[in-house]
N, C-alpha and C positions, 0 to 999 in steps of 0.2 A: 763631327765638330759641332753642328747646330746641335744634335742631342747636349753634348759638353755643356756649353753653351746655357740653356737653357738649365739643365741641370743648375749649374752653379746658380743662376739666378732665381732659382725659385723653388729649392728647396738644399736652404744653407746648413750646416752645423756651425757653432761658435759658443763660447765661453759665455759664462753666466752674465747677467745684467744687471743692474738696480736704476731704482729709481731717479730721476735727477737732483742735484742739490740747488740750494737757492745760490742764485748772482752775489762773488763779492763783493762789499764796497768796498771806495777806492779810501788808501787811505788816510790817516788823518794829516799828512807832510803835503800834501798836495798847494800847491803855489795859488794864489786867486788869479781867477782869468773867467773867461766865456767856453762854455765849450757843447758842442751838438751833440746828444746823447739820441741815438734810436738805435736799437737792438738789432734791428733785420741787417742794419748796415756790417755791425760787429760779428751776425754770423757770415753774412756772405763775404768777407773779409779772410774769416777762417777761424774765425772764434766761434766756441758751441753757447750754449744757455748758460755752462754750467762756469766758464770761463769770463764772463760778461762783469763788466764796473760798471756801476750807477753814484751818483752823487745823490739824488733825489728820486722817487718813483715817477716817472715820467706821465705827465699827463694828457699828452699830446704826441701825435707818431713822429713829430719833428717840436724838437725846442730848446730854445735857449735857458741853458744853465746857469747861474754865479755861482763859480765856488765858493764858498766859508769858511774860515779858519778851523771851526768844529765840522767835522764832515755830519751827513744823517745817521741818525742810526740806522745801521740794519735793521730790513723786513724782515720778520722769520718766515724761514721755509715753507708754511700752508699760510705765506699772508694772501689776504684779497691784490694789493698794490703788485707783490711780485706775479701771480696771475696774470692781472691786467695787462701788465707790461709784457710778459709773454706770449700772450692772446694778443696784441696790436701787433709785437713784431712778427708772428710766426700766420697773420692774418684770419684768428678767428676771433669770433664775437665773446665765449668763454671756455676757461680751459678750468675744468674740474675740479675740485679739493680730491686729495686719494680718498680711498673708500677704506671703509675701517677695516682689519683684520678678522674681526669678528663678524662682517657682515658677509653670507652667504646668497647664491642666489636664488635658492628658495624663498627666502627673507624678500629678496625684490620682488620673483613672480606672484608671491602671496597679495600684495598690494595692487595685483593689477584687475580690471572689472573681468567680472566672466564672461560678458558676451564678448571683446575682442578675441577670445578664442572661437567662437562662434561661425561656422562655415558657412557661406548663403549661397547658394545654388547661383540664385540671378544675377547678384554681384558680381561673384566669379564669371560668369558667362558675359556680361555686361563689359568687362575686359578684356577678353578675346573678342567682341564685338569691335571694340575701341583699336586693339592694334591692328586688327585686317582692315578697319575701313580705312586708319590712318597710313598700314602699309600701302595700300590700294594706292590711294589717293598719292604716295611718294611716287610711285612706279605712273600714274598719271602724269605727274610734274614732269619727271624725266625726260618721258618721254615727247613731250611740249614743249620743256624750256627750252630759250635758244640757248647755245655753248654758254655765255655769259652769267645765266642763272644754275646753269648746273650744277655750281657745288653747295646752291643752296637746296636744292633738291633734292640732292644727295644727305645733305645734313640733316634734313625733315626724315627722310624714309631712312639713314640709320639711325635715327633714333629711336623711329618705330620700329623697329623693324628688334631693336634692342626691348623692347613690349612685350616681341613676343619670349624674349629669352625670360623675364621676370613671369612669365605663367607661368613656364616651365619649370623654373625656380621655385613657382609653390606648390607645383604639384610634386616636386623632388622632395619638398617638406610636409607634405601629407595634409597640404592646407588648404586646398582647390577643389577636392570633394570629397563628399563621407565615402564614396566608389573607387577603390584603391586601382579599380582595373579600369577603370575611364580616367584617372591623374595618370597614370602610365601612357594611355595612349595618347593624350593630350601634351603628356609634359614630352614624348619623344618628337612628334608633331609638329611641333612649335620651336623644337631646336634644328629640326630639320633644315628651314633655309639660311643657317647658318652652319651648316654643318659639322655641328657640335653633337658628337653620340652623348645623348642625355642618360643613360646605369654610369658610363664611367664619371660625367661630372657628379654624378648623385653621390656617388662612392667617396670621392675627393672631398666634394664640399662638405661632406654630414664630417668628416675629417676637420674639414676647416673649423666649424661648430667647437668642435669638444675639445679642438686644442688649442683656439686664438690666442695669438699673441703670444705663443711655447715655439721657444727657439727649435729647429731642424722642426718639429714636428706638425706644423702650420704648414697647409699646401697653399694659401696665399702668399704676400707680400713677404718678403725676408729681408731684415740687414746683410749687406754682404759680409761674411765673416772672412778677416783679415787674412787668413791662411789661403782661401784661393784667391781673394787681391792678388796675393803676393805670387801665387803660384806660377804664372808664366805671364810674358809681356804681350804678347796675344790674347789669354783670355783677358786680362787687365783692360786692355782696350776695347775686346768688346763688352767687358761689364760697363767701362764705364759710356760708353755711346748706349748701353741697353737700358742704364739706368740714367740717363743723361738724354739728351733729343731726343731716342725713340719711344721712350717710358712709356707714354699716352699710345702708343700701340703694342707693347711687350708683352700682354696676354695673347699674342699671335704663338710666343715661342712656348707657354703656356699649354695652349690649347694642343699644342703638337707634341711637348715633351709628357703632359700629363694623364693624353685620355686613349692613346692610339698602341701602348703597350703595353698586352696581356699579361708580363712579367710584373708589372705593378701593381694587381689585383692577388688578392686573395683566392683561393682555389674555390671557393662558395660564391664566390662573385663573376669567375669567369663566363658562366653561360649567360647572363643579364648582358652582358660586356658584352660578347658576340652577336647579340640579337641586336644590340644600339648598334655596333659597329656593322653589320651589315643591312642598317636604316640608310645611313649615311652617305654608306660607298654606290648604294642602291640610287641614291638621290642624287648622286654625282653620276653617275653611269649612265641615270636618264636626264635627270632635270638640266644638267650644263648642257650636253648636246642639243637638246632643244629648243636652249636657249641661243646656241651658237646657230642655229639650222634657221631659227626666225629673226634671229637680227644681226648674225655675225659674230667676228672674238668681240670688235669695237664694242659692240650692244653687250657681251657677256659681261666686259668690262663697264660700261656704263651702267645696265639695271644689277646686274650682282657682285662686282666685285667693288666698286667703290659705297656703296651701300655699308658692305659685310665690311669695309675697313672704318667706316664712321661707326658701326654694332662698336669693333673691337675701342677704339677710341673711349667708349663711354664703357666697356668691359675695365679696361685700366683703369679710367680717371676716378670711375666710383671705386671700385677697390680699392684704391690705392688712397683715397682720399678716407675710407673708410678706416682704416687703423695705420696709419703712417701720419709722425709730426715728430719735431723731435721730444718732446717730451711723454710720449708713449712708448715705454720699452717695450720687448720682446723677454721674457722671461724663459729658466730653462726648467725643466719638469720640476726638478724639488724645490723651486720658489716659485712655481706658479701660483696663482690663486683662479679659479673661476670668474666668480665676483666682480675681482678688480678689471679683469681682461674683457669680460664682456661690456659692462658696466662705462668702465673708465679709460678701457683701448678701444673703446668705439666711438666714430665723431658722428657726429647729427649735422647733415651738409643742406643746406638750403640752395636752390638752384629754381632759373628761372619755370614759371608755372606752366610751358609747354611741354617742356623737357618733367617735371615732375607727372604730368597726366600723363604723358606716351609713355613714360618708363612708371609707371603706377606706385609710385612714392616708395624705390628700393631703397631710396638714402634717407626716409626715415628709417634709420639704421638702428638705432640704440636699443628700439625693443624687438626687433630683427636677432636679436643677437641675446638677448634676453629670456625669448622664447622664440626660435621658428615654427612654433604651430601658430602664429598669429598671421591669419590670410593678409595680404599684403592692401587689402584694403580697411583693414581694421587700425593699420600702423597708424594714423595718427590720432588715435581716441587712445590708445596705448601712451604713445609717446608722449600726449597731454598727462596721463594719469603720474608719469615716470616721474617731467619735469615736476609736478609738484608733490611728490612724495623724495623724489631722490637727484632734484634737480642741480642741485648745488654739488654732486657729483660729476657733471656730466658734460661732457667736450662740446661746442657747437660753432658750428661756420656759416657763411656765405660762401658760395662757391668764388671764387677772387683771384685774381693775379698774386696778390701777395703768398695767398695759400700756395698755388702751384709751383710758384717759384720756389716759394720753402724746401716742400717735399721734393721737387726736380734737382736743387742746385745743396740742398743741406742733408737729407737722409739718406747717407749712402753706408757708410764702412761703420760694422757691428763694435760699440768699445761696449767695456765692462762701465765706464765712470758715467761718460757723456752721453748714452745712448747711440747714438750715428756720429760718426767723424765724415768731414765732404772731401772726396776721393781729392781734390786739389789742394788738400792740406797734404795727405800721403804720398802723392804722385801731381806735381803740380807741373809737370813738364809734360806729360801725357792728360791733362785735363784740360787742353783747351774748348773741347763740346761745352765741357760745365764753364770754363771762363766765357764763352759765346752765349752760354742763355743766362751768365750773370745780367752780361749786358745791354742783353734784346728783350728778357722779357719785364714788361713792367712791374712796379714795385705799387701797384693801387690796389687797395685792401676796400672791400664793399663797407 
């Protein structure tokens, strides 16, 4: 069932996609009155982007309207006004013009400097420096704080400890050293106390790369496609509690349904797969016992296992925050484009400066995505270059309640029109999870 389970969530099939269209306005018989126009409210209501009335482009995230006997004219579809208004209600700072048809991404990488491709020995090193002394120092706290401060201790060492997944990450993209047999050993190393066999995510993720944002064929994030919504009243309910309250930790079911079965590799791939995979079990066979032998289950549970749930916390949030909104579709192989997917289904997520140095700037994402030969400390001489050659392109956030909430309570069920429909439009008597984090989590946008 958990296999099921997982399957269904993350790696869906469904009907093709497009674009979204611009907001109707309302129209011109409308009676004068006052009336409160902000968007976030009309999606979480039950209405998508594409369904949304405006009387005026809204200049503020709450305000008073007069109607007019002549309504406004409508925005067109790539105006700035309808942007703005999407980027306030859906909580980012800007949301893209589409990227032309004709623009490939050769065209983008062409425009970026040559030394961010550039590999440096001591940089590289200088970051594994940074997450073991910050891991250190989380596993110090712990072991210090009284009960009271513990889950802040916990949140300091998983996010470190999330540091070391991003080496491993670019040693999986050949970006950590010119030594292809020291990023192996390093990038297995470093997934080790998390227990993640690093051939099999290598495999997925270089997947994830060359088909972002392609319906079924994308081993991140997926729309749920309608057909297994509807498929049984059991998995319904756990899709939507999976994509609903426990989303910010769902790369758990990820990690189990994606890396631990030899059936989902290619027959060239298997022996890489079994050398990770018996890193792992190797790590488990010794490393938990002795962790349990010097401080107990309590302590296994206190220094490793609440740790490795704050890692997964920030494995979701960045992913999911990195190409999920509603106005980024998923596209199916003959409309995909490259370009646009990388390009313009990638968001640029800004997050506080502690959390950016322990996780070594992976949500400078957009030239991540662009090029992963670019070592993960070149990103943002990159991503300076991007904004101003192809900036007006390009998605950007604060990391924000508003954001979260979006993504939690709006992008759920795959449509052709609207991009995501919210499972409580389709099934609004089994969606109380999502009427619960309507209205528990706050609606404040940075």
């Amino acid at each position: 069932m958990a296999s099921r389970i997982a399957d269904s969530l993350f790696a869906f099939t469904g009907p093709q996609q497009c674009l979204p269209r611009a907001p109707q306005v309302a129209p011109a018989r409308i009676s004068p009155g006052v009336y409160a126009v902000r968007p976030i409210d009309l999606l979480l209501r039950g209405h998508t982007h594409r369904r949304r009335t405006f009387l005026v482009p809204a200049k503020k995230r709450v305000g008073c309207i007069k109607a007019v006997a002549a309504p406004a004219a409508p925005p067109s579809a790539d105006s700035a006004e309808e942007r703005e208004q999407l980027a306030e209600s859906y909580g980012f700072k800007q949301i893209g013009q589409d990227l032309p048809d004709n623009v490939t991404l050769k065209d983008i990488m062409d425009t970026l400097p040559k030394e961010v491709f550039e590999i440096d020995d001591v940089k590289a090193w200088k970051f594994v420096l940074v997450s073991v002394t910050s891991y250190a120092l989380g596993l110090f706290m712990i072991a210090k704080a009284p009960w009271y401060l513990l889950p802040l201790a916990w949140a300091w060492t998983g996010t470190a400890v999330t540091g070391f997944f991003v080496i491993g990450h670019d040693c999986a993209h050949k970006s950590f050293s010119k030594n292809k047999l020291v990023e192996d050993i390093v990038g297995t190393l470093a997934f080790l106390p998390l227990v993640y066999p690093y051939e099999p995510w290598r495999f997925k993720h270089d997947r994830h790369h060359a088909k972002t944002n392609m319906l079924v064929h994308d081993t991140a994030w997926q729309p749920v496609p309608p057909e297994e919504f509807d498929s049984s009243p059991v998995l319904r309910k756990a899709i939507i509690l999976g994509y609903g309250p426990i989303r910010p930790w769902l790369s758990i079911a990820h990690w189990v349904n994606w890396h631990f079965n030899l059936r989902k590799f290619r027959p060239s791939e298997v022996n890489r797969v079994k050398i990770s995979l018996a890193c792992v079990f190797a790590f488990m066979a010794v490393g938990w016992p002795l962790i349990i032998y010097k401080v107990g289950i309590l302590g296994w549970v206190k220094f490793w296992l609440m740790p490795w749930l704050g890692y997964h916390f920030w494995m979701s949030t960045f992913t999911m925050v990195h190409h999920t909104a509603p106005h980024i579709p998923f596209k199916p192989a003959d409309e995909w484009n490259a370009a646009q997917a990388q390009l313009n289904g990638t968001v640029h997520c800004d997050y506080p400066s502690w959390i950016e140095i322990l996780c070594h700037d992976i949500n400078v994402h957009i030239p991540h995505h662009i090029s992963p030969m670019i070592p993960s400390y070149n990103l943002r001489a990159a991503h300076e270059s991007i904004q101003e050659n192809w900036g007006k392109y390009t998605n950007l956030a604060t990391w924000n309640w508003r954001l979260m909430k979006t993504i939690m309570t709006v992008c759920h069920v795959y449509d052709k029109e609207e991009n995501y429909i919210p499972f409580d439009r389709l099934a609004p008597e089994e969606s109380q999870p999502i009427t619960f984090l309507k209205k528990a989590m706050p609606d404040y946008a940075a």
